[in-house]
C-alpha distance (Angstrom), angle and dihedral (degrees) to the residues before:
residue distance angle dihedral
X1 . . .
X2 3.61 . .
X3 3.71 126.1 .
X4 3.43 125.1 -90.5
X5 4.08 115.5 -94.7
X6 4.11 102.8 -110.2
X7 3.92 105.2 -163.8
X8 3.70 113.2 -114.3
X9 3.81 114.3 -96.6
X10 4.04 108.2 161.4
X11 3.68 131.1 103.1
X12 3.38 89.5 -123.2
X13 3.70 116.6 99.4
X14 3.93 118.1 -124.0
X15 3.52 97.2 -98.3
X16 3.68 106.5 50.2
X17 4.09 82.7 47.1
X18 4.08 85.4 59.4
X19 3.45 90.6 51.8
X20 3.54 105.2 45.3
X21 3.40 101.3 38.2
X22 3.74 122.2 6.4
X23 3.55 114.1 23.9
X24 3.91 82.0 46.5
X25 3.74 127.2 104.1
X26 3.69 138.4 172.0
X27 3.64 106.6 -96.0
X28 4.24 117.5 -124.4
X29 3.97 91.5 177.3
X30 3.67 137.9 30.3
X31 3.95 137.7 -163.3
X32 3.97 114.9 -117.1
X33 4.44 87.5 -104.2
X34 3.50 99.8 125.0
X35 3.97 131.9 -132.8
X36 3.53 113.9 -116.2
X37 3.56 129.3 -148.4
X38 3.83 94.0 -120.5
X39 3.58 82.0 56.2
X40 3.64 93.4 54.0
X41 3.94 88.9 45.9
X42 3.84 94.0 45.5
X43 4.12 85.3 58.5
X44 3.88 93.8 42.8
X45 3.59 94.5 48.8
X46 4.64 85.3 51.5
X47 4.20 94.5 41.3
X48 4.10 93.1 33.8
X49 4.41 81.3 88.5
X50 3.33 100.6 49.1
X51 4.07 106.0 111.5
X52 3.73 136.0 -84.3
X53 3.46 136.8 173.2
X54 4.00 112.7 -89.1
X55 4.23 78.5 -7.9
X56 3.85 86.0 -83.3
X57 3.52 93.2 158.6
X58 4.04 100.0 -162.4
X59 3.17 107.3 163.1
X60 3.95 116.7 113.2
X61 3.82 128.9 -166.7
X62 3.48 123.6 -155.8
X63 3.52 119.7 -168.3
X64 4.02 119.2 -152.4
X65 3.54 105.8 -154.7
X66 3.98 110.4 153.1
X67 3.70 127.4 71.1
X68 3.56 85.2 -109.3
X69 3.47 103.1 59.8
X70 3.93 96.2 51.0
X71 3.75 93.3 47.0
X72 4.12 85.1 57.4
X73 3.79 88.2 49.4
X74 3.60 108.9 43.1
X75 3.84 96.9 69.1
X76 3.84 88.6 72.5
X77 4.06 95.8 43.5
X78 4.02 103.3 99.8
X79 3.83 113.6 -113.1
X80 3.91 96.8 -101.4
X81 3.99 91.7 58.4
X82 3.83 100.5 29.9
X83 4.12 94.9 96.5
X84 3.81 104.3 45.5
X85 3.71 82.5 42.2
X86 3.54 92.4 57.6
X87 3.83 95.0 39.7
X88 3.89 92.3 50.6
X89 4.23 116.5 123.4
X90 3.93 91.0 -140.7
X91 4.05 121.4 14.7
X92 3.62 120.6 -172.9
X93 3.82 136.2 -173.7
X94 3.60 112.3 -143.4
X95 3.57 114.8 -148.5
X96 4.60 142.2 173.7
X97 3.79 109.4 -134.5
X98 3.65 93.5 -136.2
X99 4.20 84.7 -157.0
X100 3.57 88.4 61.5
X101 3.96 96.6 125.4
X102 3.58 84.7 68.2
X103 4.01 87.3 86.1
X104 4.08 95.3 38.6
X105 3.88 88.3 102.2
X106 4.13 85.8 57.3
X107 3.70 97.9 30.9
X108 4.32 98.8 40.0
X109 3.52 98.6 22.7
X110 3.92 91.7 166.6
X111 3.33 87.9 75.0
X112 3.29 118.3 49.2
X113 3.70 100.7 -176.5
X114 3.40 108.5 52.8
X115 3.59 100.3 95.7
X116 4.07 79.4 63.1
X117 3.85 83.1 50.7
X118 3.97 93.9 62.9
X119 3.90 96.2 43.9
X120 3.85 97.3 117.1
X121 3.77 100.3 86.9
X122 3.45 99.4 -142.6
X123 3.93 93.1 53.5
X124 3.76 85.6 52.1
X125 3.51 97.7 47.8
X126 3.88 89.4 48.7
X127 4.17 85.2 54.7
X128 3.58 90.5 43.7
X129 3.70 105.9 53.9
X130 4.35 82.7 38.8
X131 3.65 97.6 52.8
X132 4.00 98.2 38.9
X133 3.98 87.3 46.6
X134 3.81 82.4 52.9
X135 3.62 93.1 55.9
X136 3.96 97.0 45.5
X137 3.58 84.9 69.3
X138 3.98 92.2 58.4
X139 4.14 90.3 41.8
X140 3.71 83.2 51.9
X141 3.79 90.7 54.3
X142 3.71 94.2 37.2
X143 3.74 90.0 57.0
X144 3.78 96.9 58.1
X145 3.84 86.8 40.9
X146 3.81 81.1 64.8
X147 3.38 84.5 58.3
X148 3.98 91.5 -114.0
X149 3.74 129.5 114.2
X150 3.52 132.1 -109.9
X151 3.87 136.8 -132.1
X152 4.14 113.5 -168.9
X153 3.71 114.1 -174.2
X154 3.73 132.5 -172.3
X155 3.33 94.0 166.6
X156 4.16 100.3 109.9
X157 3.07 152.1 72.1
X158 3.44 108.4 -73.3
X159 4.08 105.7 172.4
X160 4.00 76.5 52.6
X161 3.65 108.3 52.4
X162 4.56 87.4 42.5
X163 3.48 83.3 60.0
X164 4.04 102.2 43.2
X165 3.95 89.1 46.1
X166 3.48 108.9 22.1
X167 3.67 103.3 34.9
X168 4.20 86.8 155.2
X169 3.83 94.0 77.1
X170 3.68 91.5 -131.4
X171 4.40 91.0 109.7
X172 3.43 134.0 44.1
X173 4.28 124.0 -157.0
X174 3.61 111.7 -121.2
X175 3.82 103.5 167.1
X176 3.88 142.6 -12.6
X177 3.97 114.8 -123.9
X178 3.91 128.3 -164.7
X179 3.48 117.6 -169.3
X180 4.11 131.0 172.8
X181 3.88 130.2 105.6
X182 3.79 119.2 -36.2
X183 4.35 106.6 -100.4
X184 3.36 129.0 -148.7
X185 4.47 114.7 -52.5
X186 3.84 83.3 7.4
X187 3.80 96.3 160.6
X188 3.75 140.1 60.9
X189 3.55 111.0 -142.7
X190 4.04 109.5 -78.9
X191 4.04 103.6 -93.1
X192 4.11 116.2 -139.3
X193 3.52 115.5 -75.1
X194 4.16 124.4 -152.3
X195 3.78 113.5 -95.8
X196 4.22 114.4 -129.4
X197 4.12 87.2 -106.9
X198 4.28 85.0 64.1
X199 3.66 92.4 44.8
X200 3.86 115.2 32.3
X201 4.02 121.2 62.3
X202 3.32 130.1 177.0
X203 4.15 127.7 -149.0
């Protein structure tokens, strides 16, 4: 049964909605176009306003663009994911600077002492991983709005690949992301999603 048509309410004309959201799918292969870092700039400077608590901004992307840097990577990337990571145009490791209260003065200057607010590491590590997840979601989003296609994975070693590139303890890695331009049988087919009925209440 297909869902029921829901009249079109948003802002947002039909297009960019397609591209966003529904004609959008988590890439599995990519062409050989590359990413470039304007690219990667252009969607910073768009997903950069998306919220955060106290603005803390802690999410932290690094991008692995030499030969190098994969090979170092790829031993913690679980079997199933380990080609189409390696194959990917642009790979990224998303990460929360867990230090990030260092820049509240500078990023939530009205109030001064919230940096001394977040001083109990685990309460700041708690924000940190929180607040960066949040903003994964808008780099996600940002990355299609750059008309590009995004591949999230969990799948890895994460305690591994903190230690192998951020051996100072100040970030943690949340999530690997390739991104490029959709290659050929790209998509699974789309899985069910939750109608507004199964998600929204009301009290």
């Amino acid at each position: 049964m297909s869902a029921p048509a829901v009249p079109d309410l948003l802002a947002l004309d039909r297009a960019a909605q397609d591209l966003l959201f529904r004609a959008a799918r988590t890439a599995n292969t990519f062409t050989d176009e590359p990413v470039t870092d304007a690219q990667v700039a252009a969607i910073h400077d768009l997903i950069r306003y998306g919220p955060t608590a106290y603005n803390g901004q802690p999410l932290r992307i690094l991008l692995l663009r030499s030969p190098e840097s994969r090979a170092r990577l790829l031993p913690y990337v679980s079997n199933a994911n380990r080609a189409k990571t390696a194959s990917a145009p642009l790979l990224a490791v998303l990460a929360a600077d867990v230090d990030f209260h260092e820049r509240l003065p500078e990023l939530y200057p009205h109030r001064p002492q919230a940096r001394d607010w977040l001083a109990d590491r685990a309460t700041r590590v708690e924000q940190a991983r929180f607040n960066a997840t949040l903003q994964i979601g808008y780099l996600l989003v940002g990355v299609r709005a750059a008309g590009l296609a995004a591949g999230p994975m969990a799948g890895f070693d994460a305690a591994g690949v903190t230690r192998e590139f951020f051996p100072d303890g100040r970030h943690e890695a949340l999530l690997l992301l390739s991104v490029g331009h959709p290659g050929p049988d790209a998509w699974h087919d789309r899985l069910p999603r939750l109608e507004a009925t199964e998600v929204i209440s009301v009290r």
